[in-house]
C-alpha positions as CSV (number, residue, x, y, z in Angstrom):
1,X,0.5,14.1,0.2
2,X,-2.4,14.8,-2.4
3,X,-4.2,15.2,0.6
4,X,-4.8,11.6,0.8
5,X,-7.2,10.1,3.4
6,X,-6.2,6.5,3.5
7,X,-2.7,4.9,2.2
8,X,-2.4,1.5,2.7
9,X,0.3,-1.3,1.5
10,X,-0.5,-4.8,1.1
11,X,1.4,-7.9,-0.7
12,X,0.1,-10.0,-3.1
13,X,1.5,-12.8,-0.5
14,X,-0.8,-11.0,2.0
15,X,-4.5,-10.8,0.6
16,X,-6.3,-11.1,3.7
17,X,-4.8,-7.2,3.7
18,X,-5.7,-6.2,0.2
19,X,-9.5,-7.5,1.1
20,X,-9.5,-5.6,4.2
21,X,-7.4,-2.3,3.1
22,X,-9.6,-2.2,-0.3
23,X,-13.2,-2.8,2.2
24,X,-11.8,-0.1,4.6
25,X,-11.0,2.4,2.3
26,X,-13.9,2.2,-0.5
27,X,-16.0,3.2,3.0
28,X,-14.4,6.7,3.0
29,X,-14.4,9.4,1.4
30,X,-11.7,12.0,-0.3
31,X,-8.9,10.5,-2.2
32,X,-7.5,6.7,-1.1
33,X,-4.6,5.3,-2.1
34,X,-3.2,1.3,-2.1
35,X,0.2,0.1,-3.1
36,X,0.2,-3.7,-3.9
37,X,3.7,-5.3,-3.9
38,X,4.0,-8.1,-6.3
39,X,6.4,-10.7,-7.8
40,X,8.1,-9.3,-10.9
41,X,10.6,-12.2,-12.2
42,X,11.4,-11.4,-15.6
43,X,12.7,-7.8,-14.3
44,X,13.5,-6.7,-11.2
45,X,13.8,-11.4,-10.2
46,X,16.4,-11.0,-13.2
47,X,17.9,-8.0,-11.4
48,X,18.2,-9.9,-8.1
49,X,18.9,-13.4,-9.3
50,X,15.4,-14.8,-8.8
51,X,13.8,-15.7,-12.3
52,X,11.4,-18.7,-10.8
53,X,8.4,-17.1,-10.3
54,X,7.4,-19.4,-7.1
55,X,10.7,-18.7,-5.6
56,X,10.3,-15.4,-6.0
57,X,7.2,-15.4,-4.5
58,X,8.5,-17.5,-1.1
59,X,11.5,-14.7,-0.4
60,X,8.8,-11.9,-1.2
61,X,6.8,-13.7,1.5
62,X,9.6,-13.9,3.9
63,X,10.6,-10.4,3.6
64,X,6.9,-8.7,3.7
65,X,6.3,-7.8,7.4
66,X,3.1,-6.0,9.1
67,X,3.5,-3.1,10.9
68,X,0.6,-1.5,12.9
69,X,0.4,2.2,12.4
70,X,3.6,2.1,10.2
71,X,5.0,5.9,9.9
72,X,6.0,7.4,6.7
73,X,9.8,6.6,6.9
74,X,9.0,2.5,7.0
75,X,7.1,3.2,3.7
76,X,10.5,2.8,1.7
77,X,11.1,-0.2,0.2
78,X,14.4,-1.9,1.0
79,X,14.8,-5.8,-0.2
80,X,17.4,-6.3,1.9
81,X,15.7,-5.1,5.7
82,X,11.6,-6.0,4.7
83,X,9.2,-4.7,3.5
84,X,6.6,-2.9,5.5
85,X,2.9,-3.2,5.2
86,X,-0.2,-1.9,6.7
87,X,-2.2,1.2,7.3
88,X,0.4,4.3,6.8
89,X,-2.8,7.0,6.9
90,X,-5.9,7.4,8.2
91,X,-7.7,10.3,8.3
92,X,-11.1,12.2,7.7
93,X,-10.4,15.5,6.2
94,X,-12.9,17.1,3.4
95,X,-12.9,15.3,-0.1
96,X,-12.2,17.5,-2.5
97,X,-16.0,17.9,-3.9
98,X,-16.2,18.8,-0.1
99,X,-13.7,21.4,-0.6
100,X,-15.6,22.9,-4.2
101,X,-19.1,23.0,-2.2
102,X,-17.7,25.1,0.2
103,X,-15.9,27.8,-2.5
104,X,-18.7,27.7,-5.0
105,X,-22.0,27.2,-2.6
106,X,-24.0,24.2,-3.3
């Protein structure tokens, strides 16, 4: 876990979320992490039969879905059931200057 205290997915058909995950977690401290889904025709659209980059776009908006307090298992990605987004951790353990303070002094 890296000993993350924020993880957070978002879609770039969702950026009300990216604004909001990127505000919440630049006002913590210790490592934060956000995945952005986006469109990818010319590989993995080629892969799926989608190569037009707005229709692409539409089924990536129909398959995103919000979850509140998503747990860890909903974070895998499966085209075919959705896509979950939202807020996977939140915490406020010690950053890892924190953590050096502590073993070295100040």
């Amino acid at each position: 876990s890296l000993n993350a205290n924020y993880a957070a997915r978002a879609s770039v058909t969702t950026p009300h979320y990216i604004e909001s995950f990127f505000y919440k977690a630049l006002g913590m401290k210790g490592f934060r992490f956000i995945e952005v889904i986006s469109t990818c025709p010319e590989i993995y659209g080629r892969h799926i039969g989608l190569r037009d980059p707005v229709e692409m776009y539409s089924e990536l908006k129909k398959r995103v879905k919000y979850k509140s307090k998503p747990s860890i298992e909903d974070a895998n990605i499966d085209w075919e059931k959705g896509i979950v987004i939202g807020e996977f951790l939140e915490r406020n353990n010690p950053s890892y200057l924190e953590l050096l303070r502590e073993v070295y002094g100040k």
